[in-house]
PAMIPA-669686 format. One record per residue (C-alpha): x, y, z; residue number from 0. Coordinates in steps of 0.2 Angstrom, whole numbers, plus 5000, padded with zeros to 4 digits. Each point is the difference from the previous one (the first is absolute). Example, Ala and Ser with C-alpha at 12.3 -4.5 7.8 and 13.67 -1.06 7.14 Angstrom:
// PAMIPA-669686
+------+------+------+-----+
!   xx !   yy !   zz !   i !
+------+------+------+-----+
! 5062 ! 4978 ! 5039 !   0 !
! 5006 ! 5017 ! 4997 !   1 !
+------+------+------+-----+
***
This chain:
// PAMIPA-669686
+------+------+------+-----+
!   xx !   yy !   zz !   i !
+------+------+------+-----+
! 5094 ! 4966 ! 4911 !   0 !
! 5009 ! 5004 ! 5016 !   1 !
! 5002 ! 4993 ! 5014 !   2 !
! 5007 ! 5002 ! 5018 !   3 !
! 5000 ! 4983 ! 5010 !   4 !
! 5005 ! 4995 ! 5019 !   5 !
! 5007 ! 4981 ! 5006 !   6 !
! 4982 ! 4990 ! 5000 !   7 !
! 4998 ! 4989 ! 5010 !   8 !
! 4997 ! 4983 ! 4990 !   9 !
! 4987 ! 4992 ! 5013 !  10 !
! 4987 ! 5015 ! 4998 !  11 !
! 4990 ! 5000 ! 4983 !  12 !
! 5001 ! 5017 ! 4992 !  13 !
! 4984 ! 5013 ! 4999 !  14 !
! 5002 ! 5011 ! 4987 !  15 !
! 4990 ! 5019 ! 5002 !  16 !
! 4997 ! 5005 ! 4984 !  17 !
! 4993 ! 5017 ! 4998 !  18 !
! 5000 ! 5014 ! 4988 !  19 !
! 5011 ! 5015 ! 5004 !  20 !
! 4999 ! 5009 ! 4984 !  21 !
! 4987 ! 5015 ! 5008 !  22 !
! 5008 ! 4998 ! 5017 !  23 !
! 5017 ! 5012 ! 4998 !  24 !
! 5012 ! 5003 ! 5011 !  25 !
! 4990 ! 5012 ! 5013 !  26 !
! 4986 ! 4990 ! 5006 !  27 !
! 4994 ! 4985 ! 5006 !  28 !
! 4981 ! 4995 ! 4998 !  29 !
! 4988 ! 4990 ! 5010 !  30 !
! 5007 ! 4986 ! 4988 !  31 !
! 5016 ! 5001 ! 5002 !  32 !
! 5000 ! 5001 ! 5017 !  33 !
! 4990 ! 4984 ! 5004 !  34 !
! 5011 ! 4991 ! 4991 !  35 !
! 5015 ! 5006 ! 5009 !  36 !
! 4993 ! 4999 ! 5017 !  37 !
! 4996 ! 4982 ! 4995 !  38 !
! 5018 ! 4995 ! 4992 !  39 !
! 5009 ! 5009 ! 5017 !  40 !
! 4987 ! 4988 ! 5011 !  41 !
! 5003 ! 4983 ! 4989 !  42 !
! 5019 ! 5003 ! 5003 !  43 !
! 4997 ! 4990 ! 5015 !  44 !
! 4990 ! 4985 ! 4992 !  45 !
! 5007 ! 4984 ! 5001 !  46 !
! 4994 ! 4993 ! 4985 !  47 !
! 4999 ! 5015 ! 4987 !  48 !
! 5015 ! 5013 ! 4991 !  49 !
! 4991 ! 5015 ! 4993 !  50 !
! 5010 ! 5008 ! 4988 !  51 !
! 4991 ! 5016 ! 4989 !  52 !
! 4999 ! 5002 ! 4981 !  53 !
! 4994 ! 5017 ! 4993 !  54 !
! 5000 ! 5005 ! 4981 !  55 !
! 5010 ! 5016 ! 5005 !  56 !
! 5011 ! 5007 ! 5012 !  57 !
! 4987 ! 5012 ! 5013 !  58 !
! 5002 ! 5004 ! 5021 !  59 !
! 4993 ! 4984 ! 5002 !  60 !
! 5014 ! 4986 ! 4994 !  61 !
! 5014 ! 5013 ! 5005 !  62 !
! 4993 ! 4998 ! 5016 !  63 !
! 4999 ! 4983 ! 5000 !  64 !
! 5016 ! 4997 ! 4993 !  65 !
! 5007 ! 5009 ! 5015 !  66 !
! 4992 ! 4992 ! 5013 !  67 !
! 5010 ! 4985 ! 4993 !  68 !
! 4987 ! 4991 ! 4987 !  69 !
! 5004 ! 4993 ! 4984 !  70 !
! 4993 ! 5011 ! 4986 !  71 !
! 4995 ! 4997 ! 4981 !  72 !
! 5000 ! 5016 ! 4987 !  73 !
! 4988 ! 4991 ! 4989 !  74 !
! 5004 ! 5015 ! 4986 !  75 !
! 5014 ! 5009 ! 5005 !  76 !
! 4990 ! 5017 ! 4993 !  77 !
! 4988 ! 5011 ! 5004 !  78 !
! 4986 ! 4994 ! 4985 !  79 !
! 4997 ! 4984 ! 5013 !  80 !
! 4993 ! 4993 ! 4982 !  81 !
! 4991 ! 4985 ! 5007 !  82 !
! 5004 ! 4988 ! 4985 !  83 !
! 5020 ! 5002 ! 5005 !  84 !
! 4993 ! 4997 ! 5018 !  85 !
! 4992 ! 4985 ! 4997 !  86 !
! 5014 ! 4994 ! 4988 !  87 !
! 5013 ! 5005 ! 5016 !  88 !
! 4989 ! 4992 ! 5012 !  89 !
! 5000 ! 4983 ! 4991 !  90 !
! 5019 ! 5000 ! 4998 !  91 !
! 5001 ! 5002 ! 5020 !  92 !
! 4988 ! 4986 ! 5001 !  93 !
! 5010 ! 4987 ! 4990 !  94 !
! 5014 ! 5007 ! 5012 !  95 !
! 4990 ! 4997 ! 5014 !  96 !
! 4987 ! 4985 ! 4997 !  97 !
! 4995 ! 4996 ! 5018 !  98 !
! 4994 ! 5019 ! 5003 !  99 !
! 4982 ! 5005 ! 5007 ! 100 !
! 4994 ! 5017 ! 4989 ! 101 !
! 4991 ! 5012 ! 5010 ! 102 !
! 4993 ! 5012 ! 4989 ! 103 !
! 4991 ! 5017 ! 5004 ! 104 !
! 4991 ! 5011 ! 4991 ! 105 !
! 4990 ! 4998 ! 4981 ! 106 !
! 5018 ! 5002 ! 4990 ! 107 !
! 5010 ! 4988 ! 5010 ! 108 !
! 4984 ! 4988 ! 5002 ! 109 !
! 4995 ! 4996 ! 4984 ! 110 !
! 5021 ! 5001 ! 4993 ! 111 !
! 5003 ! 4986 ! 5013 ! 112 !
! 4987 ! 4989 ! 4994 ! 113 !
! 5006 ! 5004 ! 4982 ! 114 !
! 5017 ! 4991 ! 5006 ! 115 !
! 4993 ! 4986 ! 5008 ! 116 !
! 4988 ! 4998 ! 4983 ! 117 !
! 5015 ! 4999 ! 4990 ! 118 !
! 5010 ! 4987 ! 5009 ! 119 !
! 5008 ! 5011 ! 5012 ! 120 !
! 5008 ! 4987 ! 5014 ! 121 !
! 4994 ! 5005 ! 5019 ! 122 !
! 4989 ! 4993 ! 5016 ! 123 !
! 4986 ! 5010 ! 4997 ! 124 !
! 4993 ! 5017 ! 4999 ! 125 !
! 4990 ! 5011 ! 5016 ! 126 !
! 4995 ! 5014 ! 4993 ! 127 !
! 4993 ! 5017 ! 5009 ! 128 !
! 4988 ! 5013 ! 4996 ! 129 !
! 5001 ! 5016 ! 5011 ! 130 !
! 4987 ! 5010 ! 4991 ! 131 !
! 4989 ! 5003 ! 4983 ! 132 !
! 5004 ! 5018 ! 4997 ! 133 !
! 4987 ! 5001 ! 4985 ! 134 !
! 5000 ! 5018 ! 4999 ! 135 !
! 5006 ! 5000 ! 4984 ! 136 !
! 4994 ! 4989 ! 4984 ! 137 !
! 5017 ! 4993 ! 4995 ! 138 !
! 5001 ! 4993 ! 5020 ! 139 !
! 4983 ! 4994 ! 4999 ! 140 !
! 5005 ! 4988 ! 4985 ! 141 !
! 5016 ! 4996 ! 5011 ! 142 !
! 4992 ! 4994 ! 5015 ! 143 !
! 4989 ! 4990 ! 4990 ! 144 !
! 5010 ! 4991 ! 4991 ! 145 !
! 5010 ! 4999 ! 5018 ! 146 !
! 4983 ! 4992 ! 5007 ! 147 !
! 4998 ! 4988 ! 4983 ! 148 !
! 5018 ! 4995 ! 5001 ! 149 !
! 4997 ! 4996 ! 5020 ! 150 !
! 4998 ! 4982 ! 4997 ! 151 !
! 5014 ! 4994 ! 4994 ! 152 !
! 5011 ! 5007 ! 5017 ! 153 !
! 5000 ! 4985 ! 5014 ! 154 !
! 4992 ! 5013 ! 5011 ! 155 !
! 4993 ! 5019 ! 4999 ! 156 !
! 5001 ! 5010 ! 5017 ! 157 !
! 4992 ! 5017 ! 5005 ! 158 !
! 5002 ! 5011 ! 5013 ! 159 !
! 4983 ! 5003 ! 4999 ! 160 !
! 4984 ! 4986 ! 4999 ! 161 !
! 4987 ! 5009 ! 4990 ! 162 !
! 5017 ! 4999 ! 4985 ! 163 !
! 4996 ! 4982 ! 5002 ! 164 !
! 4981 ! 5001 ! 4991 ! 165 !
! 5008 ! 5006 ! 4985 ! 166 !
! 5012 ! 4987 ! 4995 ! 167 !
! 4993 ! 4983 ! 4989 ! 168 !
! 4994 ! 4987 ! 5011 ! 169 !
! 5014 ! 4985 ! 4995 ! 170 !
! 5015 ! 5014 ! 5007 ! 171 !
! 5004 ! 4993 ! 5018 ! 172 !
! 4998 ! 5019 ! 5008 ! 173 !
! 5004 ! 5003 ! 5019 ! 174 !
! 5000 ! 5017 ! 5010 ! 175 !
! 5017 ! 5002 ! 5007 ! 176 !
! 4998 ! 5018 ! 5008 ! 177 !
! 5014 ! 5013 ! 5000 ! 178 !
! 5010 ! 5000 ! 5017 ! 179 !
! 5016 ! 5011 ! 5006 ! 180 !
! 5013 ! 4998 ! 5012 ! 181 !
! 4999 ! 5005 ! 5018 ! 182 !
! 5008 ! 5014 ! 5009 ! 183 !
! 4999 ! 5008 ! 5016 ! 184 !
! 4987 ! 5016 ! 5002 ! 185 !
! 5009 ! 5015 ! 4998 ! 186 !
! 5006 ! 5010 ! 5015 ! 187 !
! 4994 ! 5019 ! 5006 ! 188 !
! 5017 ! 5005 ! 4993 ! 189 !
! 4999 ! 4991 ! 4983 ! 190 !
! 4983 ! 5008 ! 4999 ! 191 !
! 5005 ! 5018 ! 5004 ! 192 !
! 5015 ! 5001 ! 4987 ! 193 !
! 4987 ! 4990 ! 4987 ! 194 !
! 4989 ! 5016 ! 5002 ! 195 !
! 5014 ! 5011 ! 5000 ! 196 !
! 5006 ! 4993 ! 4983 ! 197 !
! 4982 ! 5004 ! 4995 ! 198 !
! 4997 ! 5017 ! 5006 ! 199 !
! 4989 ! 4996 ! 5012 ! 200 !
! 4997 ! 5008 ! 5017 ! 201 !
! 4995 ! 4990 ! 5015 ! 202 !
! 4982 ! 5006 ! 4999 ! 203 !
! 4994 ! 4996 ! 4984 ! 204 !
! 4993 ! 4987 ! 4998 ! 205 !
! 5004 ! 4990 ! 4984 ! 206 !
! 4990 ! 4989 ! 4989 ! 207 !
! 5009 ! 4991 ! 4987 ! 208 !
! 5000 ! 4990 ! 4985 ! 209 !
! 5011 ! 4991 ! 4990 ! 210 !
! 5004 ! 4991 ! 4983 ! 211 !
! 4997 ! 5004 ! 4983 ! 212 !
! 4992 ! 5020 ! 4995 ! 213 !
! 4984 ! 4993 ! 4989 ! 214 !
! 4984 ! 5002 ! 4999 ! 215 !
! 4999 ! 4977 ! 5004 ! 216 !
! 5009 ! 5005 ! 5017 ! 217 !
! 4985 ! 5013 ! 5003 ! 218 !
! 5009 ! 5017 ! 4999 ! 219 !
! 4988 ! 5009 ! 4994 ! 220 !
! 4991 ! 4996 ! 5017 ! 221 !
! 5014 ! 5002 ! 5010 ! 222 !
! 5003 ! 5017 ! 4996 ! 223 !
! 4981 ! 5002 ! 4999 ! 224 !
! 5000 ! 4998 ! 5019 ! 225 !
! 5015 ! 5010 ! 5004 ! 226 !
! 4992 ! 5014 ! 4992 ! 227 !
! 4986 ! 4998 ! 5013 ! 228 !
! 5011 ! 5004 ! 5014 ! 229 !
! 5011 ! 5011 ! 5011 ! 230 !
! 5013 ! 4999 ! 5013 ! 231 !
! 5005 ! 4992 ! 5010 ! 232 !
! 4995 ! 4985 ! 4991 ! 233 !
! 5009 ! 4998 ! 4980 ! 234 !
! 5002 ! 4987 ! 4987 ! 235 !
! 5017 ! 4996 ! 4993 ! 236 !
! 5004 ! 4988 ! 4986 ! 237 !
! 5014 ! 4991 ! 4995 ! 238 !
! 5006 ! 4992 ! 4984 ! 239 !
! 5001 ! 5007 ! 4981 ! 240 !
! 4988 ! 4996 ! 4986 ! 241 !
! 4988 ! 5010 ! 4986 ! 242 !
! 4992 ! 5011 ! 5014 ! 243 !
! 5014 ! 5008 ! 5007 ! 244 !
! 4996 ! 5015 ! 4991 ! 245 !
! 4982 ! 4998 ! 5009 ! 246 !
! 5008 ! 5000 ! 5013 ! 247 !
! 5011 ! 5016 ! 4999 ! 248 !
! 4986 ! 5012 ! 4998 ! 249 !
! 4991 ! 4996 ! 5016 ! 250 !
! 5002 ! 5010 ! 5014 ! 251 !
! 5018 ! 4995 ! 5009 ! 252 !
! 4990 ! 5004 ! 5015 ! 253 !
! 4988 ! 4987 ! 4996 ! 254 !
! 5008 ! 4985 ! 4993 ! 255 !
! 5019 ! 4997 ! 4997 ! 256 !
! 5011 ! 4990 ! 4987 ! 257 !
! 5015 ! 4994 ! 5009 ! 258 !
! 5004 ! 4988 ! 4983 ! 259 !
! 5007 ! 4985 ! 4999 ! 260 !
! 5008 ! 4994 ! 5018 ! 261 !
! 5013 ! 4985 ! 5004 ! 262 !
! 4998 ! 4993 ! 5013 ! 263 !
! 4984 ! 5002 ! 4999 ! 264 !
! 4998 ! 4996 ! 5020 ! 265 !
! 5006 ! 5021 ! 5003 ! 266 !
! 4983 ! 5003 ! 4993 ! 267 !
! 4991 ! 4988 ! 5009 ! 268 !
! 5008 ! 5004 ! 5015 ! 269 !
! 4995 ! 5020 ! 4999 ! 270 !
! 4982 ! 4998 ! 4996 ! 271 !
! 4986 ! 5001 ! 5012 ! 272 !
! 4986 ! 4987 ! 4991 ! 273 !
! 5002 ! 4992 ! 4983 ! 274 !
! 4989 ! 5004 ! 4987 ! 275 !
! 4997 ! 4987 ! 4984 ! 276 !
! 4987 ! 5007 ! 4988 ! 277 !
! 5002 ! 4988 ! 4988 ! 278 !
! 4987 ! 4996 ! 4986 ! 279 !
! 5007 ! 4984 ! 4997 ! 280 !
! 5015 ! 4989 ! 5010 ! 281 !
! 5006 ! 4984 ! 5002 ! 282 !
! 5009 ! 4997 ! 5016 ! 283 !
! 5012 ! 5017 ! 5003 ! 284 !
! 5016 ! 5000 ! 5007 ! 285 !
! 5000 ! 5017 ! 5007 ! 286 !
! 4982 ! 4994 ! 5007 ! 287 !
! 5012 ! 4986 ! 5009 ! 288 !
! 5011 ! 5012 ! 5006 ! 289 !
! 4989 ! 5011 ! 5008 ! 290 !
! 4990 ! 4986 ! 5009 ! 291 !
! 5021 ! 4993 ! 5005 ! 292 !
! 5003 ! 5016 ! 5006 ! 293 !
! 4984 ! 5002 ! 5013 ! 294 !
! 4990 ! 5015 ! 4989 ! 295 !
! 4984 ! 5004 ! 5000 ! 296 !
! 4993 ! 4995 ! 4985 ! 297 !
! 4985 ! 5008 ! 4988 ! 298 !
! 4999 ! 4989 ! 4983 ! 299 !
! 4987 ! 4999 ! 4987 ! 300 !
! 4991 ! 4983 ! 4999 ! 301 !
! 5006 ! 4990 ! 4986 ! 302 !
! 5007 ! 4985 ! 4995 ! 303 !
! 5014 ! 4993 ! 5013 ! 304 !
! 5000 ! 5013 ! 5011 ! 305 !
! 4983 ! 4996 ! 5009 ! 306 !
! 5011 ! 4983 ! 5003 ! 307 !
! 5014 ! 5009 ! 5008 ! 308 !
! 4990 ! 5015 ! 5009 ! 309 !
! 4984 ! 4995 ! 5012 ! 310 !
! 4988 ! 5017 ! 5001 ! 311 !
! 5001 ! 5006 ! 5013 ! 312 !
! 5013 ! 4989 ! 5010 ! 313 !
! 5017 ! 5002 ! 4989 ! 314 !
! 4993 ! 5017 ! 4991 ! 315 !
! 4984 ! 5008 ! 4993 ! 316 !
! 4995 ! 4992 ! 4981 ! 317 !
! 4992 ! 5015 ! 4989 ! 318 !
! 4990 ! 4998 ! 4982 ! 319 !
! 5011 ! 5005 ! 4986 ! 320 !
! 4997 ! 5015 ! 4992 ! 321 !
! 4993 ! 5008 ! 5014 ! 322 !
! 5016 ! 5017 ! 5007 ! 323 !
! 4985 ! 5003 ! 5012 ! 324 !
! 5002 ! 4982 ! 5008 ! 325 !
! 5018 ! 5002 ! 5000 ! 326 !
! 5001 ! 5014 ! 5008 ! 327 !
! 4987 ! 4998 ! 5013 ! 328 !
! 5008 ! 4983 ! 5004 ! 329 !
! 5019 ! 5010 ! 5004 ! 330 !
! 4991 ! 5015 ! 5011 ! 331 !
! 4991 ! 4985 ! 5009 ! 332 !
! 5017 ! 4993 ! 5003 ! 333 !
! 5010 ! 5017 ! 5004 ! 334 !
! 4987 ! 5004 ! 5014 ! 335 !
! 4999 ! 4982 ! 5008 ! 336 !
! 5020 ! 4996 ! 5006 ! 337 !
! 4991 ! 4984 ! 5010 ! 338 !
! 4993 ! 4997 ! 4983 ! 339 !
! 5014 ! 5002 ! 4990 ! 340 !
! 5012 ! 4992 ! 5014 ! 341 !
! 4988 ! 4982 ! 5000 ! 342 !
! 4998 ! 4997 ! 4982 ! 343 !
! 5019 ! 5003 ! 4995 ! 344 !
! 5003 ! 4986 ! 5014 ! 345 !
! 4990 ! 4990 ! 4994 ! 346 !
! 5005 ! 5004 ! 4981 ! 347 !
! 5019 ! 4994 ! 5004 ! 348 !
! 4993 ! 4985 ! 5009 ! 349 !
! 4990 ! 4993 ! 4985 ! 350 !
! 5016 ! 5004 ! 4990 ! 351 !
! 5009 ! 4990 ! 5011 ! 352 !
! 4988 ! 4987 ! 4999 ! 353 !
! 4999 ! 5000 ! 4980 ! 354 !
! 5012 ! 5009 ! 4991 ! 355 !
! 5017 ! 4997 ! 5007 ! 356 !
! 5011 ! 4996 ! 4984 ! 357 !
! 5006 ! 4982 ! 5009 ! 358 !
! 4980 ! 4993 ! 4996 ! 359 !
! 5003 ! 5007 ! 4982 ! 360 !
! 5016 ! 4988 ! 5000 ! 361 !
! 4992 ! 4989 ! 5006 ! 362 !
! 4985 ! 4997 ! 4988 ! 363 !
! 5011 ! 5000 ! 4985 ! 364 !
! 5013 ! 4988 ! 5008 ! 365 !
! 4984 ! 4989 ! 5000 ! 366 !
! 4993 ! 5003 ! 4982 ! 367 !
! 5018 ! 4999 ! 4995 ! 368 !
! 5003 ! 4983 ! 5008 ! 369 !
! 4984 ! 4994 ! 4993 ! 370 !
! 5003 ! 5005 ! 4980 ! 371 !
! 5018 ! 4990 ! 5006 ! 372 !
! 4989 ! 4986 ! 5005 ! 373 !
! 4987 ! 5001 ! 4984 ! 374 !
! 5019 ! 5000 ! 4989 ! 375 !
! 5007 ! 4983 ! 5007 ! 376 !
! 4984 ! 4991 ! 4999 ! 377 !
! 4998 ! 5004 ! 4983 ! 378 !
! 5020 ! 4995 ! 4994 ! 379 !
! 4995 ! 4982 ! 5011 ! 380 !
! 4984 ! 4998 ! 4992 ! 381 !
! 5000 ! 4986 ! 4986 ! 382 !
! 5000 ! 5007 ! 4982 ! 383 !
+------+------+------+-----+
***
């Protein structure tokens, strides 16, 4: 086990992010990954709580972290991220640290955390965070359910995403938390203009764009579907890497673009014209986030949290899944309505404002933290 550590400070209880980083690498961040970063850079600030990250192998994510200044726990030390050596480090950390809060996210880290606390693993309690049941496969399927069965024996289950809620037992204390990112200012006419430049794009076209994972669950195959049903100056472009890139690649350059993986993601968001997320199914996206933080007119498919987060109509235009016709119908009706397009990204950063700025995220598990503190003393007072 690794570890990199800062001067605590002894007042503040610790919270431990515990996270698998084994399919992460050292090139990319995921939605994951980046809530949980977003959320240790805000809880820096608390008064009361110390995040710190465990991961059970080195990735972008606790090289990052460990940068910005956090203390960071190689749970392995390799690249196999074997989850019995995890939970073996995990409990010697927590012997090391009894007083510490886990905060678990994702299946691996959920079910291994409450593996440690089953076997006598000293701590406060355990949160732990579900992002997403990606069940496109049979082997994540089992995963996720045994995530789900497990759920009970955390202090607390968050979501980012309230239909998630439904499908955990009844006796798991389940609360949506949704996902939430930091401020920042809206990009200037001169940020925008080198963004597009960085792009290839003239001043004239007129860009929709999309962004995240290349996979049929992020609806690709209708993102290029509705690209191929149009023509200057309005064209699609995607960002990101995944399984359909090569889907990608054989369209018609003209049509639709693959501009890869981009960091900061913001030059992306800043160049494009309306954001488009085709998603067949979604939790709560970040890049979503973005583009509502960042004033964009939005057209997303209707599903799961993001009918929360977009209004139809008022912060964007909500589509059927499935449908490249609906998506592309609701872009033209965007690129030939500026008014349009100008009043509903508006109102998209307003709501965001309202919502999804990362200091009510903080906030909410500040609380839940400070209530599994509360649960903990009662229980060493009460008589045996």
């Amino acid at each position: 086990m690794q570890t990199s550590t800062i001067l605590g400070d002894a007042r503040r209880t610790p919270v431990i992010h515990v996270l698998d980083g084994v399919l992460l690498g050292k090139q990319y961040l995921w939605g994951k990954e980046q809530v949980v970063s977003n959320l240790m850079h805000a809880q820096r600030h608390s008064s009361r709580f110390a995040p710190e990250l465990a991961v059970f192998s080195e990735c972008l994510l606790s090289e990052q972290i460990e940068a910005a200044g956090f203390p960071v726990v190689v749970l392995t030390g390799d690249e196999s991220g074997s989850p019995v050596r995890g939970l073996r480090a995990l409990m010697r950390h927590l012997h090391a640290n009894p007083t510490a809060i886990l905060h678990t996210h994702g299946y691996k880290a959920n079910v291994v955390g409450r593996l440690a606390r089953m076997l006598g693993a000293p701590m406060t309690g355990i949160v732990s965070t579900s992002h997403g049941f990606d069940n496109t496969a049979a082997r994540l399927r089992v995963y996720n359910a045994i995530d789900r069965f497990s759920s009970p024996a955390s202090d607390f289950i968050t979501a980012p995403d309230e239909a998630m809620l439904t499908k955990f037992p009844r006796r798991a204390k389940a609360q949506f938390i949704p996902n939430a990112i930091p401020d920042r200012p809206l990009p200037s006419a001169e940020a925008r203009t080198m963004a597009r430049q960085r792009f290839g794009w003239a001043e004239g076209d007129f860009v929709a764009g999309a962004m995240g994972r290349l996979s049929e669950s992020k609806g690709l195959p209708e993102f290029i579907e509705a690209a191929q049903t149009t023509s200057a100056p309005l064209r699609f472009a995607v960002a990101g890497v995944g399984p359909m890139q090569a889907d990608v690649d054989r369209c018609d350059p003209a049509r639709i673009q693959a501009v890869g993986y981009v960091s900061p993601s913001d030059d992306f968001i800043t160049a494009i014209d309306v954001y488009v997320q085709s998603s067949r199914s979604e939790g709560l996206s970040l890049c979503l986030l973005e583009a509502m933080r960042a004033s964009k007119p939005i057209v997303a498919t209707r599903v799961n949290a993001t009918a929360l987060a977009v209004r139809d109509g008022v912060d964007g235009v909500l589509v059927e899944t499935q449908s490249a016709a609906a998506l592309a119908g609701a872009v033209e009706r965007i690129r030939k309505d500026p008014a349009f397009a100008q009043r509903i990204g508006a109102s998209a950063r307003a709501r965001f404002l309202e919502l999804f700025r990362i200091e009510r995220q903080a906030e909410a598990y500040d609380a839940l933290y400070a209530s599994v503190c509360t649960a903990h003393d009662r229980s060493r007072t009460r008589p045996a």
